[in-house]
N, C-alpha and C positions, 0 to 999 in steps of 0.2 A: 771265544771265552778261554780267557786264560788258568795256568794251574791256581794263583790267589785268588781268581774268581771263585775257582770251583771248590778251594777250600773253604771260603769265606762262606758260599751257598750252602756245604755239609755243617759248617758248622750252626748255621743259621735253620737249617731242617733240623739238627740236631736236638734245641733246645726243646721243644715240647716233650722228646723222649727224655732228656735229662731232669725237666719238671716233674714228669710222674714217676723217674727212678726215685726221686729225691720221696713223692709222695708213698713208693711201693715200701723203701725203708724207714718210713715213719712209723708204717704200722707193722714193723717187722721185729721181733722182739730181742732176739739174737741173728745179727744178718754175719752170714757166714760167707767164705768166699764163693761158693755156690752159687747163693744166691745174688751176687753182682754177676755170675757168668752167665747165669741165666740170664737176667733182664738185660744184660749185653748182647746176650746172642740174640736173643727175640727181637730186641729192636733197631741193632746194628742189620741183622738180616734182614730185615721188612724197610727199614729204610734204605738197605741198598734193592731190594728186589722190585719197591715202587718206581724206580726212576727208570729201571728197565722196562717193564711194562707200559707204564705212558708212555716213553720212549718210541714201542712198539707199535702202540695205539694211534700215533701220530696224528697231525694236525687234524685231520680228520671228525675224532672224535671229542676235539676240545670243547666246544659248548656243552654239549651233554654232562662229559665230566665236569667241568669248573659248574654248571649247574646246581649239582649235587653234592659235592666232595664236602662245602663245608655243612653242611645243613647232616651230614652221615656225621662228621666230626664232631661237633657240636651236640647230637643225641650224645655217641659212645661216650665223650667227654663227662659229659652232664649226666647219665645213671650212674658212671665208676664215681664221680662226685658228689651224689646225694646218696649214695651207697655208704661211702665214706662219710658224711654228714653224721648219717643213721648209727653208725658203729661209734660213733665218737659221743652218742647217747646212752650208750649201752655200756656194763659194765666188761668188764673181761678184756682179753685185746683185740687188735683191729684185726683183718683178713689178711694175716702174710702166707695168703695160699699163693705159690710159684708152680699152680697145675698149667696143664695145657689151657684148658679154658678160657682160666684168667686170664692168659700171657698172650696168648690168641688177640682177645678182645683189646687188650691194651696195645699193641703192637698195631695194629690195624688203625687205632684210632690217632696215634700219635704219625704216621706214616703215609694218612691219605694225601697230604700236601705236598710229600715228595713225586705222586704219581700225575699233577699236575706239573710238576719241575720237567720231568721226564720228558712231556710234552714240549713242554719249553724249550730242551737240550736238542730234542730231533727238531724243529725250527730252526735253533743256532748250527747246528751241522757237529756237536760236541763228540767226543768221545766217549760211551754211555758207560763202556765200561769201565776204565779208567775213573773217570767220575763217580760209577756207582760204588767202587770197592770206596775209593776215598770217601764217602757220602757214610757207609755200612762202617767201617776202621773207626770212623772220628764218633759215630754216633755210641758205637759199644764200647768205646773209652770213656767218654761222658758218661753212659747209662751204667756203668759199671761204676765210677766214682761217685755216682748222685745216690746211687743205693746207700752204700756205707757214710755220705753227707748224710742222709733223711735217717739214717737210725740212730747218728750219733745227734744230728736237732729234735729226734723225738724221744729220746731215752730218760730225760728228767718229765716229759708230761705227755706221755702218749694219747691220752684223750683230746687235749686242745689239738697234738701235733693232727691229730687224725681230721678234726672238724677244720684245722688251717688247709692242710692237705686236701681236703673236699672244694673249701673251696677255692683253693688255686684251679683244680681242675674242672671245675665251672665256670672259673674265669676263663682260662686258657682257652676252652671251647666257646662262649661268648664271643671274645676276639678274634678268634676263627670266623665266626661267621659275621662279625660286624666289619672285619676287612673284607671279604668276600660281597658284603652287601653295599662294601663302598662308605660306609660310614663312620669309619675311621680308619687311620692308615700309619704304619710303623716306619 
């Protein structure tokens, strides 16, 4: 696997995290550069730390995990989206909490598909880490730009922006698990 492979695949891991940047700054009322660093770090980091781990886990354990991965993504996906739903009900603004919690749970959900790549990479014989830094760089460049996109597309209507926001990330997780299930494919 070459280096525009393995660019091609980061940037392709990359877009789920750039989808829910885009949705973390919709409900973000004043996004500061903080908060692009944040969701850069949290998701540039978990998307390069997942390819290592699969990586580690090796062929071994790949049923198990591709069993699972998306059916995990698809929940975490789908509460942070009918969460968002909810709030877009409501009056006041949406949740631009950047606590650990949050950032935890959204990291993880958007990063499960990189720890299947991982898998992948120790099969091809890849450079994990090489790959995982490029995988982690391109991810917290997009998730750093999509923050400051989603507050500048949700600053004239934060309530729709919040119920659009909700559900892309319903969709996002759907698709997840309808590739996974074989039933559609990108």
């Amino acid at each position: 696997m070459g280096l525009l492979e393995i660019i091609l695949t980061a940037i392709g891991l990359s877009m789920d995290a750039f989808a829910v940047s885009i949705c973390k700054g919709l409900s973000t009322k004043d996004v500061r550069l903080k908060h692009s660093l944040i969701v850069g770090l949290y998701f540039g980091l978990f998307q390069a730390l997942m390819p290592v781990a699969g990586y580690f886990l090796g062929y071994n354990f790949q049923e198990a995990i591709s069993a699972i991965d998306h059916w995990i993504a698809f929940i975490l996906l789908a509460l942070i989206g009918l969460s968002m739903i909810k709030e877009s009900r409501e009056e006041g603004e949406g949740d631009d909490s950047y606590d650990f919690k949050t950032m935890i749970v959204l990291a993880i959900a958007t990063s499960i598909d990189a720890l299947a790549v991982g898998i992948s990479f120790a099969l091809l014989n890849v450079d994990i880490f090489t790959s995982a830094a490029l995988i982690g760089v391109i991810t917290f460049i997009l998730s750093a730009i999509g923050v400051k996109a989603g507050c500048r597309l949700g600053s004239r209507s934060r309530r729709g922006a919040c119920l659009v926001g909700g559900i892309i990330l319903i969709l996002i997780g759907l698709k997840i698990l309808l590739e996974h299930l074989g039933l559609i494919s990108f």
